[in-house]
Structures are given as structure tokens and as C-alpha cells.
C-alpha positions as CSV (number, residue, x, y, z in Angstrom):
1,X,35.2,-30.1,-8.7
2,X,32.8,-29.2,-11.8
3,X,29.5,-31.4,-12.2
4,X,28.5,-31.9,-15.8
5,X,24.8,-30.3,-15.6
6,X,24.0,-31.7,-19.1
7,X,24.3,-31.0,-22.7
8,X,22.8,-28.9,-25.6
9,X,23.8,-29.4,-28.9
10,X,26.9,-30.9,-28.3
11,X,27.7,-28.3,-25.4
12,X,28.4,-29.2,-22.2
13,X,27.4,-27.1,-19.4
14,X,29.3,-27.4,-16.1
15,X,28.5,-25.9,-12.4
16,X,30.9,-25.7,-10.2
17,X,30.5,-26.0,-5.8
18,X,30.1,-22.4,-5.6
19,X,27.0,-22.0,-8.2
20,X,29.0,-20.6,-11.3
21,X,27.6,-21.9,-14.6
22,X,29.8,-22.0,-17.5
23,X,30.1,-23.2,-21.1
24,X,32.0,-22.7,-24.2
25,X,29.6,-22.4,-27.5
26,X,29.4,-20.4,-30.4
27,X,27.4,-17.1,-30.2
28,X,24.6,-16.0,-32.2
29,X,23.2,-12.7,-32.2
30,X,19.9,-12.0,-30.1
31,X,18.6,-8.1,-31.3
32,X,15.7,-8.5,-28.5
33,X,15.0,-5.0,-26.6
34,X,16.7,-2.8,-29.3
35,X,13.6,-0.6,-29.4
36,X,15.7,2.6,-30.4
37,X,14.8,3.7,-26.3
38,X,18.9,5.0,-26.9
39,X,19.0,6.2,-30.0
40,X,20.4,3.5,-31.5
41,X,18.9,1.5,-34.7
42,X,15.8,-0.5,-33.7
43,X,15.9,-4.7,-34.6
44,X,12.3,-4.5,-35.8
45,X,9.9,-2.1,-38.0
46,X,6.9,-2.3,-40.2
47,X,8.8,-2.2,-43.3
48,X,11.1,-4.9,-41.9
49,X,14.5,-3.0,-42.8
50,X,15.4,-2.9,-39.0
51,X,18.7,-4.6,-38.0
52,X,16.8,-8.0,-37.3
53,X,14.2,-9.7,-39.9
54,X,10.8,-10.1,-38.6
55,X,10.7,-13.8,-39.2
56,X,13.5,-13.9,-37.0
57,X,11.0,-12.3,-34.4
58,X,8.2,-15.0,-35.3
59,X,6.7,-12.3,-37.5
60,X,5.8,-11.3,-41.1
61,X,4.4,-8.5,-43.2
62,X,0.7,-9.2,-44.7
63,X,-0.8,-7.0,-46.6
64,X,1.5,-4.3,-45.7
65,X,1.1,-4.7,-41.7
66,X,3.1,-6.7,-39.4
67,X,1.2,-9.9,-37.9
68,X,2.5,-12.6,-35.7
69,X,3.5,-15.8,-37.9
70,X,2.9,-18.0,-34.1
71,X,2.5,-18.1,-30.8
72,X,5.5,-16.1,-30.0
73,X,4.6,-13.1,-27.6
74,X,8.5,-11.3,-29.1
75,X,6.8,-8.3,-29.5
76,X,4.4,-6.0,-27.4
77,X,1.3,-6.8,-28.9
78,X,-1.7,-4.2,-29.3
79,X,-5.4,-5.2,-28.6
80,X,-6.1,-7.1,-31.6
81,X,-3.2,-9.6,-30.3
82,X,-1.1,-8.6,-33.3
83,X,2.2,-6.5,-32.9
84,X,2.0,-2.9,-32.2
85,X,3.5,-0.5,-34.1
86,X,5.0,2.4,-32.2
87,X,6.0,6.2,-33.5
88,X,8.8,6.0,-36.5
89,X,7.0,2.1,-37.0
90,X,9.0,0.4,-34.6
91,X,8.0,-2.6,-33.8
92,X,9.3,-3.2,-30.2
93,X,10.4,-6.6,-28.8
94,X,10.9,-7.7,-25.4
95,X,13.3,-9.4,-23.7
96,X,13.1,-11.9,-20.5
97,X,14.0,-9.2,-18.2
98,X,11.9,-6.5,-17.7
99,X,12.6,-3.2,-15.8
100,X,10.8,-2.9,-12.6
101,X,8.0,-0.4,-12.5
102,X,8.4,-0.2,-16.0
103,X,4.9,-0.9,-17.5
104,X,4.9,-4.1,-19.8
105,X,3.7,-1.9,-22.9
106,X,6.5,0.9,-22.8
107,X,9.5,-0.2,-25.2
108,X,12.0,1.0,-23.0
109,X,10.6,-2.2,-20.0
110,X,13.4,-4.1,-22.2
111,X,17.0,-4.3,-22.2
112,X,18.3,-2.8,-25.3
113,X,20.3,-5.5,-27.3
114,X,22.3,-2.5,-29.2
115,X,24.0,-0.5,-25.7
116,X,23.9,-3.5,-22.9
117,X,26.0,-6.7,-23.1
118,X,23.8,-9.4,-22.5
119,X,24.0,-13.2,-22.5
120,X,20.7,-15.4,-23.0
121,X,20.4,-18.8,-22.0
122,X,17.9,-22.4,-22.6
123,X,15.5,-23.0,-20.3
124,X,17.5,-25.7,-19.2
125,X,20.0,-23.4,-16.8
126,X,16.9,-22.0,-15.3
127,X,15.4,-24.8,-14.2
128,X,18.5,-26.8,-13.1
129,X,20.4,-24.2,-11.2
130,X,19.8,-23.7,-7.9
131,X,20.1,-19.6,-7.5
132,X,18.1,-17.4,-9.6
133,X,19.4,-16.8,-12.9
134,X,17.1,-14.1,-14.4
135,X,19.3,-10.5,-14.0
136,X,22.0,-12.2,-12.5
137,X,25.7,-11.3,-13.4
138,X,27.3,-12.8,-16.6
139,X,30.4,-12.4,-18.6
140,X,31.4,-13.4,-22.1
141,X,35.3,-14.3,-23.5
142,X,36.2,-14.2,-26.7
143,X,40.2,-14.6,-26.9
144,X,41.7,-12.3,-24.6
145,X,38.7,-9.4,-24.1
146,X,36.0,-10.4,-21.5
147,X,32.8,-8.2,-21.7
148,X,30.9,-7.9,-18.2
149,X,27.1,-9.2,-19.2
150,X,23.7,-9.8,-17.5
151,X,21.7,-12.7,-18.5
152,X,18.8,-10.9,-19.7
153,X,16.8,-13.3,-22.5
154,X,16.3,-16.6,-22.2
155,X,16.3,-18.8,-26.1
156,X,14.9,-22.2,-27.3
157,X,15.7,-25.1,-25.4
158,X,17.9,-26.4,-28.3
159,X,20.0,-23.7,-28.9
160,X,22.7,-22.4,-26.6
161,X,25.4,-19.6,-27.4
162,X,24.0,-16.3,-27.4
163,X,24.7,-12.8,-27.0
164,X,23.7,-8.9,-27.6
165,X,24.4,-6.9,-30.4
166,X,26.5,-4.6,-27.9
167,X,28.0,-7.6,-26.3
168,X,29.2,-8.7,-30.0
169,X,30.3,-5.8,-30.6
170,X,32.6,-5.1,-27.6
171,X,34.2,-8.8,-28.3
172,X,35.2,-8.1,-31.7
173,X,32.6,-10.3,-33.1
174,X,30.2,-9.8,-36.0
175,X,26.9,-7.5,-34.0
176,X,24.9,-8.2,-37.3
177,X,21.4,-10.4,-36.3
178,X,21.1,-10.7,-39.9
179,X,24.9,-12.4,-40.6
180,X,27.0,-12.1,-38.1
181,X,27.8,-14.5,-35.1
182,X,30.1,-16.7,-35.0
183,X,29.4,-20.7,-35.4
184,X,32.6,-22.2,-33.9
185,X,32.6,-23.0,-30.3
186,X,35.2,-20.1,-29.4
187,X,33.4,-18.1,-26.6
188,X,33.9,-18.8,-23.0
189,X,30.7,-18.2,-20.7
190,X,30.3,-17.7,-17.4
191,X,26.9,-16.9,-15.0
192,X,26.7,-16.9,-11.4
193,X,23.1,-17.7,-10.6
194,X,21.5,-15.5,-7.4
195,X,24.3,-12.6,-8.1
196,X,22.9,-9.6,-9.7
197,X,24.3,-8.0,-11.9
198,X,25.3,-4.0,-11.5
199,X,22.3,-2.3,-11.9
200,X,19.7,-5.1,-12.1
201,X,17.6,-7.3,-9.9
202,X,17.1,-11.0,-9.4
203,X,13.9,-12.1,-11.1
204,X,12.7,-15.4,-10.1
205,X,11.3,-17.5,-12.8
């Protein structure tokens, strides 16, 4: 029988005996690691007309450059600790998961929010499931179409319900960071902490 782990804004999130997670929320759009490393439209640029705004990203433009508006560490940051701006002035963020041997300051370390399905989760799930839940196996249902995911961001610890831009866009939902989504609690989700997902590896926290 499912244990209620505990609840984030007004969603309850269940384990079952064998270790799956799941939930049903909303889903906002996360563009995090859609640094263009595909071909496809980058979330962030120094003119900020990329698919995601850069206040979304905890950034801003000041006197025509990009700067960080916090602490957030979204984007790879040059030596002046502000974001750096690559060829074409992408500004590249990162997500949780990082590609092994990949160094840290090449875009393409990232998953790309525009071609892989992805889930992201609160802090919470990490810290209160028992297998590792970084790179492990996912999936996301929205009416009858279920989209194979990894879990490959992780979000605030208030906020719970999101997916890719590809992820959105293979469920028929909105893929816009900028308006699309969908508010009502509709999508089904479903993680299996300690299971990786095809073609990734378990990243402990």
C-alpha cells in the first residue's frame, strides 16, 4: 500500500513498497539546458528574446549586458561571476544533471529542455526517498499519451509540477516557458528512484 510522503502546495506525493514516487500536479515549463547544443532555439540570450525570459533564469539586462539579479548559479558564469555569453549570445543554463566527462563550462554538460523529456522535482523527493533520484527514469501522463522522462532538474522547494519544453510538447501541452503550462492538477507523474533512465547515470545528491 502507498505511504503519503508529504505535501507541496496542496500535492500529495505518495511512495509505494517498491520505491516508485508519484504525484498528480499541474506542469509548468522548465527551458533549463536548451543551449541550442541541437539546433534547436536557445531559452536564454543577451538580448533576452530567447524562448525563456531572463528573469525567469534569476537574471536581467544592465546596461546592455546580462548580470545575475541573485544568488542563482542558472547559468555558466564567466570569471567576473556574471553570466557568460557564448557565440550567437547565448546565454547557457544548466540543469541538475550534468553529462559525465562533460566539463562544467561547455553548454552541451546540460540536458537540453527543447529535444529530451524531462521531469524536475523539490528538493523534498531527494532528500526523502531512499534510492537516488538524480538521472533516474521518469514518466509524465497527460490523458491517454505517456512520455518516457528522466528527472534531470531539480526546482524550489515550494513548487512541484514540472516538465521540459520537449516533454510538453510530446503531451500535447503548451512547450512555451513564457505562457504555456498548464495550471490544473491534470498530469500524472511517476519516478522510480535508483533506476536510470536509458542513457543516463545515477547521480547521487
Amino acid at each position: 500500500m502507498a505511504k503519503v510522503l508529504g505535501s507541496i502546495a496542496g500535492v500529495e506525493i505518495y511512495e509505494d513498497p517498491d520505491g516508485r514516487v508519484w504525484y498528480r500536479a499541474g506542469a509548468s515549463i522548465d527551458a533549463d539546458g536548451a543551449n541550442g547544443q541541437h539546433g534547436q532555439p536557445v531559452a536564454y540570450n543577451d538580448t533576452d528574446t530567447g524562448t525563456d525570459y531572463l528573469q525567469n533564469g534569476g537574471m536581467r539586462l544592465l546596461g546592455g549586458r546580462v548580470v545575475r539579479t541573485g544568488s542563482s548559479a542558472i547559468a555558466i558564469l564567466g570569471p567576473d561571476g556574471q553570466p557568460r555569453v557564448f557565440p550567437n549570445g547565448v546565454i547557457a543554463s544548466k540543469t541538475w544533471y550534468q553529462f559525465p566527462d562533460v566539463p562544467a563550462d561547455d553548454p552541451s554538460a546540460y540536458v537540453d529542455s527543447e529535444t529530451v523529456p524531462y521531469i524536475v522535482v523539490p528538493p523534498f523527493i531527494v532528500k526523502n526517498t531512499v534510492g537516488v533520484v538524480r538521472g533516474c527514469r521518469a514518466t509524465a501522463t497527460y490523458g491517454d499519451v505517456t512520455v518516457e522522462c528522466v528527472v534531470a532538474d531539480k526546482g524550489p522547494s515550494n513548487r512541484i509540477g514540472e516538465i521540459s519544453i520537449a516533454a510538453a510538447r510530446a503531451l500535447g501541452i503548451n512547450p512555451s516557458p513564457k505562457n504555456g503550462g498548464l495550471e490544473k492538477p491534470l498530469v500524472n507523474y511517476e519516478l522510480w528512484p535508483g533506476v536510470a533512465a536509458d542513457g543516463y547515470v545515477l547521480q547521487p545528491a
